[in-house]
TIFI-904434 format. One record per residue (C-alpha): residue number from 1; x, y, z. Coordinates in pm, 1 decimal. Layout:
! residues N
num:c1:c2:c3
NUM:X:Y:Z
...
! end
This chain:
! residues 476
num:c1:c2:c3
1:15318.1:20572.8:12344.6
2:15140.6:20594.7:12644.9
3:14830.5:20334.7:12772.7
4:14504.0:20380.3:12922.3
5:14559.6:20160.8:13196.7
6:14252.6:20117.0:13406.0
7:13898.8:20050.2:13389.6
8:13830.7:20363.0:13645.8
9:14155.3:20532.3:13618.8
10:14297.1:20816.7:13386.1
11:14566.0:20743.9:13102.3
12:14922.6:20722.2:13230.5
13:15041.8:21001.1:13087.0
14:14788.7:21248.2:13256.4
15:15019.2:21514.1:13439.4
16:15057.7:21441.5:13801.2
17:15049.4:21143.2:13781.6
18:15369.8:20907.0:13818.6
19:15426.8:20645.8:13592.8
20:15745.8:20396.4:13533.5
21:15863.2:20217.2:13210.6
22:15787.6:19897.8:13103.0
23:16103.5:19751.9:12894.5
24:16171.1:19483.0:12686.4
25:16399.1:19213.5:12783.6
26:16530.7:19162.5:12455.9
27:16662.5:19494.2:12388.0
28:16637.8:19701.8:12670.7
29:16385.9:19924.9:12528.8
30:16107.5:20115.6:12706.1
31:15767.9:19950.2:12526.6
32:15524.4:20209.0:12764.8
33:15507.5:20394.8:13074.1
34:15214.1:20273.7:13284.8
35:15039.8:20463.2:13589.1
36:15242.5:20369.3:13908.0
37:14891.8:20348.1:14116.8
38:14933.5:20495.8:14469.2
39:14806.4:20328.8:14802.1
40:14529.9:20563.4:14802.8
41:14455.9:20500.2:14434.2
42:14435.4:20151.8:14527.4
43:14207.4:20168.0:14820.6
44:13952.8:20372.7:14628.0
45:13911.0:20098.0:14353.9
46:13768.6:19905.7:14621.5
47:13475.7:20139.7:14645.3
48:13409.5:20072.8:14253.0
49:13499.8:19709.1:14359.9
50:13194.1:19687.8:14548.0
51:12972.0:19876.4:14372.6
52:13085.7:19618.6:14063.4
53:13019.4:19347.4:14280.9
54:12656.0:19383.4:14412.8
55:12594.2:19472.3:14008.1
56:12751.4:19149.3:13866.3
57:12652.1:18891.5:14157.7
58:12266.4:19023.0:14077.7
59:12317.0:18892.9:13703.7
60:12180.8:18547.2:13568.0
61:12462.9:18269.1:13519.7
62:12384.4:18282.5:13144.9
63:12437.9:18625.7:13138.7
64:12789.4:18611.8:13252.3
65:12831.0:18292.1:13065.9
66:12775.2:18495.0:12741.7
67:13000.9:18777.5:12815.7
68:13250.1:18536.9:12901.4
69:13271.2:18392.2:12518.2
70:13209.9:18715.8:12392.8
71:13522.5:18758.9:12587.3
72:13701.5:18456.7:12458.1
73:13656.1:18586.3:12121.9
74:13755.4:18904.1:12143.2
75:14111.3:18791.3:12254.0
76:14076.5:18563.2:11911.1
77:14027.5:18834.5:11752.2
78:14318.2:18996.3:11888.0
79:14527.0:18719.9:11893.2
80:14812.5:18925.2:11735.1
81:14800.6:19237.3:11876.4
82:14806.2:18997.6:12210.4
83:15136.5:18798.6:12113.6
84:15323.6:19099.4:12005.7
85:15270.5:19273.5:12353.3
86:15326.6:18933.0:12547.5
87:15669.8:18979.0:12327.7
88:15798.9:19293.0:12404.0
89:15726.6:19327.2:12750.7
90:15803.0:18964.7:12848.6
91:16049.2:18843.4:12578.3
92:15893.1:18491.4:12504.5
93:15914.3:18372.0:12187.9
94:15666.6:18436.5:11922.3
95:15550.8:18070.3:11880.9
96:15505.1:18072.8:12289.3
97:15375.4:18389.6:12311.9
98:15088.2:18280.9:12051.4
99:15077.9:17978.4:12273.3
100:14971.2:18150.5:12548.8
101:14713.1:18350.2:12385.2
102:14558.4:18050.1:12260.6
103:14569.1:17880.2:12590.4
104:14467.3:18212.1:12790.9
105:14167.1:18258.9:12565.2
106:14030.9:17943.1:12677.5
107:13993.9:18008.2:13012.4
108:13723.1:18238.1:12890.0
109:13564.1:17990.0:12708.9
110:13601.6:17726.2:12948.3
111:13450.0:17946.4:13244.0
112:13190.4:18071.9:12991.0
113:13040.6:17682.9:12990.2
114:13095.1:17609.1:13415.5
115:12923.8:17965.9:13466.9
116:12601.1:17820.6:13436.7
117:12674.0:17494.3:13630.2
118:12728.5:17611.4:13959.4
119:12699.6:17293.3:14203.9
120:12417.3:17224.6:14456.7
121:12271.6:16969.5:14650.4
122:11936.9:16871.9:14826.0
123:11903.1:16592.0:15082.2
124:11703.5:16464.3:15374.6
125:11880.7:16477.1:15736.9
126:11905.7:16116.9:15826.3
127:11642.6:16157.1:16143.2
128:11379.5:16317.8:15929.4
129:11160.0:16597.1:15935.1
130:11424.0:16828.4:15779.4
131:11574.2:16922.3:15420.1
132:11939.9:17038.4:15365.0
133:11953.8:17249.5:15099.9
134:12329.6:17382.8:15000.8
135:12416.8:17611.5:14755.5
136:12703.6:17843.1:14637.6
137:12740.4:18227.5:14690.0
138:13051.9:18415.4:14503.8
139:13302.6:18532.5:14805.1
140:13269.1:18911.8:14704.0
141:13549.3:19129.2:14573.6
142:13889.4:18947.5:14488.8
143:14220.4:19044.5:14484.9
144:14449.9:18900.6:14179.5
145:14847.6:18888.0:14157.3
146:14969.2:18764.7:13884.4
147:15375.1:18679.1:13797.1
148:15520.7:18832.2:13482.9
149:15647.7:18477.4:13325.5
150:15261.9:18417.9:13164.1
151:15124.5:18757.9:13177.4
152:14790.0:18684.0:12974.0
153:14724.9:18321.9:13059.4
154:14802.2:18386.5:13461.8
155:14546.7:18665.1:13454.1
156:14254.5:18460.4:13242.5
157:14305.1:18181.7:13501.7
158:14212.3:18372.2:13760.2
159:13921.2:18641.7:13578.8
160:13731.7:18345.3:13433.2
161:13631.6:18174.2:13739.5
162:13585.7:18484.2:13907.5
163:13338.9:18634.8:13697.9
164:13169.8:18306.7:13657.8
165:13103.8:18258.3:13986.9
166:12953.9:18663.1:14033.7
167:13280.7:18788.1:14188.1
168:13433.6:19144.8:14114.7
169:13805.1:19174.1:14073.0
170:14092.5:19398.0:14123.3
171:14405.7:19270.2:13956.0
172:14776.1:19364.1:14042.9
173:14927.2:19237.2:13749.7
174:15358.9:19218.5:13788.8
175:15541.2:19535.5:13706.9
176:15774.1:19379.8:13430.8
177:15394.4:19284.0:13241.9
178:15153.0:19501.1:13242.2
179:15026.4:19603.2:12900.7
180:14881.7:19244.8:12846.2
181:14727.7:19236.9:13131.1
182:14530.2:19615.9:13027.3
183:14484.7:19478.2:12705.9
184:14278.4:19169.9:12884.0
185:14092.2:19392.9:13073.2
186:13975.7:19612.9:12788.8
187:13876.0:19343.0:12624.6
188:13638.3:19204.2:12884.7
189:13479.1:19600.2:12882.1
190:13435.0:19530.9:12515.6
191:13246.6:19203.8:12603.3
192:13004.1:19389.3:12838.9
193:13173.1:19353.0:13197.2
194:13007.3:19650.4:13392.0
195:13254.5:19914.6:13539.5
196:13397.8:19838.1:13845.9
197:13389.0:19509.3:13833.2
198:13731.2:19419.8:13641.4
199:13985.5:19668.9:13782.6
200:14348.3:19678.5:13704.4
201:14613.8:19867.8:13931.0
202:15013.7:19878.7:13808.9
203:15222.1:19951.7:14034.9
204:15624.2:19994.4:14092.4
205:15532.7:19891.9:14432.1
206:15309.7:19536.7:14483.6
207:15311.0:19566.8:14868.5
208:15192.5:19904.1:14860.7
209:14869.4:19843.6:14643.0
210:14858.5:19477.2:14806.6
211:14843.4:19627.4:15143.1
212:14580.0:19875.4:15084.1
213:14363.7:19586.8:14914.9
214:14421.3:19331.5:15178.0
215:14321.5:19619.8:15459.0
216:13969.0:19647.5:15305.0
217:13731.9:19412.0:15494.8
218:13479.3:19427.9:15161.4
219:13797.1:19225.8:15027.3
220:13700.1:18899.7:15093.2
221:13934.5:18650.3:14836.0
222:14343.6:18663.7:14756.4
223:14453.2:18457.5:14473.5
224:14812.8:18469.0:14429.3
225:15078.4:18299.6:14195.4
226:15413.4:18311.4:14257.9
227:15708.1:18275.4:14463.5
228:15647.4:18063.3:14752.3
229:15895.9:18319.4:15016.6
230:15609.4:18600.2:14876.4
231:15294.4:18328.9:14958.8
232:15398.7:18277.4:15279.9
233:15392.2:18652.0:15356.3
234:15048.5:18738.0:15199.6
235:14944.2:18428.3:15397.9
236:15052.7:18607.5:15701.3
237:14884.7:18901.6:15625.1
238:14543.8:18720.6:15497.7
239:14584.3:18573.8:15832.2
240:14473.8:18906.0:15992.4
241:14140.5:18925.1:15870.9
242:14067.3:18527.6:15803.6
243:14083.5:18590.8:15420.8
244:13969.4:18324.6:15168.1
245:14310.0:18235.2:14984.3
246:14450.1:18054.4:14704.9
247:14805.8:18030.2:14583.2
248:15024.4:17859.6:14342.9
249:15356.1:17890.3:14455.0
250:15692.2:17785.4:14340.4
251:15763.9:17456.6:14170.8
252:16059.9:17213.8:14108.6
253:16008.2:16913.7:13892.3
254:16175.0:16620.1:13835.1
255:16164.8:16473.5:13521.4
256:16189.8:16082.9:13526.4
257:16327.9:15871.7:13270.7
258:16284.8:15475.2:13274.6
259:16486.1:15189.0:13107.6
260:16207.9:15110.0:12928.0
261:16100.5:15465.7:12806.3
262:16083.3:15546.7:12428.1
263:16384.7:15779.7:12405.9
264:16259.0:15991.9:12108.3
265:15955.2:16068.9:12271.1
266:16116.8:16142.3:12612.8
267:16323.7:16385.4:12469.2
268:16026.9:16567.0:12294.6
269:15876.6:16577.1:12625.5
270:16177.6:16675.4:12783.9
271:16193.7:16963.9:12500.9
272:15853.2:17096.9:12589.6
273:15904.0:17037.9:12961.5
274:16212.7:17192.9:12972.4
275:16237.4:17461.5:12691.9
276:15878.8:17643.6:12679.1
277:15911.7:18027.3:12781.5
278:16290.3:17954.3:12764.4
279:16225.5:17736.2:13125.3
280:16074.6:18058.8:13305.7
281:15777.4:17845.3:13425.0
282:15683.6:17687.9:13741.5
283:15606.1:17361.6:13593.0
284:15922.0:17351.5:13424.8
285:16106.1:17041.5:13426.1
286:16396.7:17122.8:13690.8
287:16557.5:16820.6:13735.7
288:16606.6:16523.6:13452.7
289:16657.0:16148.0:13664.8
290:16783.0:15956.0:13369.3
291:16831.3:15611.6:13416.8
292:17175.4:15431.3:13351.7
293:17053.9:15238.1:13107.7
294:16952.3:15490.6:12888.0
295:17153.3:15800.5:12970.0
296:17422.9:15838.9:12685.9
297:17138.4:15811.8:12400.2
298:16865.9:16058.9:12578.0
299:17179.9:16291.5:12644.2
300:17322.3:16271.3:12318.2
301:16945.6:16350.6:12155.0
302:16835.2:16600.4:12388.5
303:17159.3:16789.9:12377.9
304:17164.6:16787.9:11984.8
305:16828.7:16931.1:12011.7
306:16930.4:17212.6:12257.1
307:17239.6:17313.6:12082.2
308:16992.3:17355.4:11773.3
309:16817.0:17609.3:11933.8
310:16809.5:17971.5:11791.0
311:16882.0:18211.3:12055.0
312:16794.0:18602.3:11983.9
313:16551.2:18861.8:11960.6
314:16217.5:18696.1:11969.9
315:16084.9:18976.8:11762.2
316:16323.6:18813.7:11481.5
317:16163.2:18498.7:11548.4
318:16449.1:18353.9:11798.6
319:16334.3:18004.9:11972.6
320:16463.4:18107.1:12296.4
321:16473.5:18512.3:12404.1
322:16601.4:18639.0:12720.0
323:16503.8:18591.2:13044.2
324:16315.2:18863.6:13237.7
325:16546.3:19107.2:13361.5
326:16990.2:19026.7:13333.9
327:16959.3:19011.3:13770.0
328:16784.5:18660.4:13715.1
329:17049.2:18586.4:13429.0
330:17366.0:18655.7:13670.1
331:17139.6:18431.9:13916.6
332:17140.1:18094.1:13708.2
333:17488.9:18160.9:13546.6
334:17582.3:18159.0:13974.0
335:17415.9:17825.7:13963.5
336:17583.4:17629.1:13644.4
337:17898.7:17768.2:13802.4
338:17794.4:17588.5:14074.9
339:17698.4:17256.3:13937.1
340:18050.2:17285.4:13769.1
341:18224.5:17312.8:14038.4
342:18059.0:17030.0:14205.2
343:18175.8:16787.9:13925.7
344:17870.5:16858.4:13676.7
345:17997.4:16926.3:13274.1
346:17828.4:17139.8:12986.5
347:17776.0:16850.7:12730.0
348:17597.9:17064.2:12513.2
349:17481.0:17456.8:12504.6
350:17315.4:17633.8:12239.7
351:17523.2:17933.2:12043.7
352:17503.0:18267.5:12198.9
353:17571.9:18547.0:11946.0
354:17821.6:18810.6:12020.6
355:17616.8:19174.7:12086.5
356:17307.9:19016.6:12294.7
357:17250.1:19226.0:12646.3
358:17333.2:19023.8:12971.0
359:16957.6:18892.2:13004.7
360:17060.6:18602.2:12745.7
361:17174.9:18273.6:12842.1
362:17251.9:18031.8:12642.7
363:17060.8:17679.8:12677.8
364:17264.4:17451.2:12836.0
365:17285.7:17056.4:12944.1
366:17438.7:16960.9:13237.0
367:17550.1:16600.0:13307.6
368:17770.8:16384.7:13590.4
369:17552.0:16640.5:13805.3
370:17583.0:16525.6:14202.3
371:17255.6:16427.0:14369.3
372:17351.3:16694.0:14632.2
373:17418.7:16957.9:14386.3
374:17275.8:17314.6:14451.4
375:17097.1:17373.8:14134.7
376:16882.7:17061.1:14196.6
377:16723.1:17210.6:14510.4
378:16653.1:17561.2:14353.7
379:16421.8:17636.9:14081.7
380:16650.6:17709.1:13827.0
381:16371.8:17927.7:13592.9
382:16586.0:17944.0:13325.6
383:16699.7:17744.3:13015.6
384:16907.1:17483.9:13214.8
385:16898.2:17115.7:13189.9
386:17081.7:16899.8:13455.8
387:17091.0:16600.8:13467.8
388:17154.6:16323.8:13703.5
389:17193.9:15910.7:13667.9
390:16967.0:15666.0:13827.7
391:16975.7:15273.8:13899.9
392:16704.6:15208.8:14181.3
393:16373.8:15308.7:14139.4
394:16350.4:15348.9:14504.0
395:16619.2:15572.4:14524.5
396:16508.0:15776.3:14224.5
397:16155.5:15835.5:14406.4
398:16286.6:15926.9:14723.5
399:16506.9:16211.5:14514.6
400:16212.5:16325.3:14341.8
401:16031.0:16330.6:14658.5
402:16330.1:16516.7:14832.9
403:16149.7:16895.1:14740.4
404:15966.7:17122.3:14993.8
405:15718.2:17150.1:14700.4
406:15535.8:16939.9:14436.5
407:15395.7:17111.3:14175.4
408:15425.6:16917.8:13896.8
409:15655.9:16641.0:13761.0
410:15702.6:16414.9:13461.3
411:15757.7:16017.6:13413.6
412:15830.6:15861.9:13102.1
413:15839.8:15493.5:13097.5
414:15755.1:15180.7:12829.2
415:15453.5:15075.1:12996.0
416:15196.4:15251.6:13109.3
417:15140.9:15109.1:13374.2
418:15474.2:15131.6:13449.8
419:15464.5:15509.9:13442.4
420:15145.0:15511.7:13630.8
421:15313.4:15322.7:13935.0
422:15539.2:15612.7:13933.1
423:15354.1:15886.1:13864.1
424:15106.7:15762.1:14213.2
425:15413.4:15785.0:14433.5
426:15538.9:16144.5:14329.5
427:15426.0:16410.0:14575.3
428:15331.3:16619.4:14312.3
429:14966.9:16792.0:14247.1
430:15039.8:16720.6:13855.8
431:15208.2:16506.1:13673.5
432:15279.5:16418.0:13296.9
433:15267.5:16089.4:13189.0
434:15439.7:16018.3:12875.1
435:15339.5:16359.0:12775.3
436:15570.6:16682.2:12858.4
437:15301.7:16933.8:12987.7
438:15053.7:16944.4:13218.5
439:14835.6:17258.7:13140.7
440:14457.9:17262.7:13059.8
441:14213.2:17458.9:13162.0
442:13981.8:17148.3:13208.4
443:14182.1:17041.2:13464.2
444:14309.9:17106.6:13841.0
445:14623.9:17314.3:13831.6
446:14775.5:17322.1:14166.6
447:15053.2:17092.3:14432.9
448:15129.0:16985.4:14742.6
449:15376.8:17077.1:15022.5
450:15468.9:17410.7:14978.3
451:15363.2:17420.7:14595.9
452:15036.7:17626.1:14762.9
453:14670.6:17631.9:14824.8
454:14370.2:17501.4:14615.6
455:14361.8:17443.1:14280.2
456:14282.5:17657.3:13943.0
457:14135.3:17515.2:13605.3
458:13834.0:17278.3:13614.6
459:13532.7:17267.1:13788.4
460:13777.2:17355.3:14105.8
461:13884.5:17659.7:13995.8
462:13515.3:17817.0:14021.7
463:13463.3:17675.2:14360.5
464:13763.3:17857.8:14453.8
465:13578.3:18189.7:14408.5
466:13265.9:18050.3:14610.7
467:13124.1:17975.8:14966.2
468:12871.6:17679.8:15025.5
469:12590.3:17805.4:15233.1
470:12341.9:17538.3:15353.6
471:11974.1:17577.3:15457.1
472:11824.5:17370.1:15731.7
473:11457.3:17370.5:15589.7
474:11153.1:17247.5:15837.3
475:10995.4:16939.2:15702.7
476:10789.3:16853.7:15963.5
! end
C-alpha cells in the first residue's frame, strides 16, 4: 500500500517522486513506502508554514481548545487502527503500543484545557505612575523531531502545546516511524486544523530537511527529542540564528533499592521501569543499585519475572518484540559481553525461540556487575537489567549521581520519607517514588545536565511554545 503522507504534499507513490520503505522490526517486512521529502520540498512547507501560522495565531483560545478534543477523540476513535501501525513499524508490543495511544491521546486533551489558560500578569512599578502589563505571544512556526521509540506519544507532546499556544508546525517525524506520525496528522485535519498549519515531512535524510527548516528565519522554535550527541549539534546550528530551543535528550537511570523497600512492589516497579517498549525508552531504568540487604530476594523475583516473559512477534501478542533495527541488537549484545567479561553473570534471561531475525534479544539480568562496568555508563535501550550491590547510602548517591545526564530515576524505600530524602539528592529532572514511571502529561517532563533543555507536559510545556512580551503602560 502506499500513504498520503502530507498535509500539502502528493501521495508517495506519485511518479517522480522518491520514496523508501518503512519495515517492520519483527519480521523484516516492508509495512509502506513513504515520500523521501527533498531539501527543496522541505523549504517550501515553510511558505504554507507561515501562511498556517498568521491563520491559527488569529483564532480564539477556545477555538483551538475545541479542535484540540475534537482531536483527542478522534485518536479514541482510532485507537486500533493507531496500535496496529505503532506495531508494525515500531515493533512494541500490543499492550504498549495501546499504551501509548492512550497516553498520546491525552496530550490532546490535556492541551485542549491549558489552551484557554494562557498566563498573564498586571502590576504597578514600585515608583508609581506606571502599569506592567505582560502577556504571552506563540513563537511562530516550529520545527518538531521526534525519535522512533514512541512514535505517536513523542509527536502529541509536542503538537498539543503548540497548537495551544497559536503556533504552526512542521514535523520531521524518524524514518523507522512514520505512518503514525501521518496518521496523527490526518487526524488533527479531521478535527479542523487549517492547512498549513500541521505539516509532516519524511525523510531518508533528517539533516537534509532539518537544515532547510533551521535556514528559514520565519522558523522561530526547534523542539527536539533524542540523542544527546544529535542535541548538541542542532544546538550548534540553532546557535546561528538565536533559535528558541527545547530538547530532551538521552537518559540513564538508576534505579534505587533500600533495605527497607517492599520487595514485591520494587520489583513491579522495576518491571515497568525496566521492561516497557522492551527498555527502548529514555526513562528506562538503566541501572538497578540494590542494596545488600535485600539483593538475593529482589534478584531472585525480578529474574523469575523476566525469564517469564514471552518474547516474539508482537503481532502474535509477544510481551517483548524486537528492538528497532538488528544494528542496535549487535550494539547491546557488545555490551552484556562486556559486563561478562568484567565479572558480571546472566542470572536469569528470558527464552529466545529458534527462527526470530537478529533484532531479538532476549531479556536478560545481570548481577556481581562492577561499579566501573561499561554498560552502566551507556544507555543500554534495550531489555537489559544489571545490577549492582550497595551498602552506603552515600556511596550509592554519589553512583547515581556519577551520569553526564539526569533524566529520570527511581527510589524505592519503606518510608516515605525515606525515599523522599533520596529522591531530593538525585540530579535527576524526574523521579519515581515508590512508583516505576514517571510519565503524565500533567506534569514537567524534562532533566538536568545533559538530559536537555526545558521541560514538556504541564503548564510548562505551553510556555515552551511562547514569548512573554511586557507593556510599560503610562499611569501618570
Amino acid at each position: 500500500m502506499h500513504a498520503e503522507h502530507s498535509a500539502t504534499m502528493p501521495a508517495a507513490g506519485n511518479p517522480g517522486h522518491p520514496t523508501f520503505p518503512v519495515r517492520n522490526p519483527a519480521t523484516g517486512a516492508v509495512v509502506d513506502l513513504v515520500r523521501d521529502h527533498s531539501a527543496d520540498e522541505a523549504a517550501a512547507m515553510v511558505d504554507a508554514a507561515q501562511a498556517g501560522f498568521r491563520t491559527w495565531r488569529a483564532t480564539s483560545p477556545r477555538h483551538r481548545s475545541e479542535v484540540l478534543m475534537a482531536a483527542y477523540r478522534g485518536m479514541q476513535e482510532q485507537a486500533e487502527r493507531l496500535r496496529d501501525l505503532i506495531v508494525a513499524e515500531n515493533g512494541k508490543s500490543q499492550t504498549d503500543a495501546a499504551a501509548e495511544v492512550t497516553y498520546a491521546s491525552e496530550f490532546f486533551r490535556w492541551y485542549a484545557e491549558e489552551a484557554v489558560r494562557t498566563p498573564g500578569d498586571y502590576t504597578e512599578a514600585p515608583a508609581g505612575g506606571v502599569r506592567n502589563v505582560v502577556t504571552r505571544h506563540p513563537v511562530g512556526v516550529a520545527v518538531l523531531i521526534t525519535p522512533w521509540n514512541f512514535p505517536a506519544a513523542m509527536a502529541t507532546r509536542k503538537i498539543g502545546p503548540a497548537l495551544a499556544a497559536g503556533c504552526s508546525v512542521l514535523l520531521k517525524p524518524a524514518s523507522e516511524t512514520p505512518l503514525t506520525a501521518f496518521a496523527i496528522a490526518e487526524i488533527l485535519t479531521q478535527a479542523g486544523v487549517p492547512e498549513g498549519v500541521v505539516q509532516v515531512a519524511a525523510s531518508s535524510s533528517a539533516s537534509r530537511v532539518v537544515t532547510a527548516w533551521l535556514a528559514d528565519d520565519r522558523v522561530r522554535k526547534l523542539s527536539f527529542t533524542g540523542s544527546t550527541g544529535v542535541g548538541r549539534r542542532l544546538l550548534a546550528q540553532c546557535a546561528e540564528r538565536v533559535v528558541n530551543t527545547s530538547m530532551e535528550l538521552g537518559g540513564n537511570a538508576p534505579f534505587i533499592v533500600t533495605s527497607g523497600a517492599d520487595i514485591a512492589a520494587a520489583v513491579d516497579g522495576a518491571m515497568l521501569a525496566k521492561f516497557r517498549n522492551g527498555g527502548q525508552a529514555c526513562t528506562a531504568a538503566n541501572r538497578f543499585y540494590v542494596h545488600q540487604d535485600v539483593l538475593g530476594e529482589f534478584t531472585e523475583k525480578f529474574g523469575a519475572r523476566i525469564a517469564a516473559l514471552r518474547v516474539g512477534d508482537p503481532a502474535e501478542g509477544a510481551d517483548i518484540g524486537p528492538v528497532i533495527t538488528e544494528q542496535a541488537a549487535e550494539q547491546i549484545r557488545g555490551l552484556i559481553q562486556g559486563a561478562v567479561d568484567q565479572g558480571a553473570v546472566i542470572a536469569a534471561q528470558a527464552h529466545l525461540a529458534e527462527g526470530l531475525n537478529p533484532a531479538f534479544l532476549a531479556p536478560t539480568l545481570l548481577t556481581g556487575v562492577p561499579v566501573d562496568a561499561q554498560i552502566l555508563r551507556e544507555e543500554i535501550f534495550g531489555p537489559v537489567a544489571p545490577v549492582v550491590a550497595w551498602t552506603d547510602l552515600d556511596a550509592v548517591i554519589e553512583l547515581a549521581n556519577a551520569a553526564e545526564v539526569g533524566l529520570s530515576a527511581y527510589v524505592y524505600a519503606g518510608k516515605l520519607q525515606t525515599a523522599m530524602k533520596i529522591a531530593e539528592r538525585l540530579e535527576a529532572g524526574m523521579v519515581g517514588v515508590n512508583r516505576g514511571i514517571v510519565s503524565d502529561p500533567s506534569a514537567p517532563f524534562g532533566g538536568v545536565k545533559q538530559a536537555g533543555i526545558g521541560r514538556e507536559g504541564g503548564s510548562f510545556g505551553m510556555e515552551e511554545f511562547t514569548e512573554v512580551q511586557y507593556m510599560s503602560v503610562d499611569w501618570s
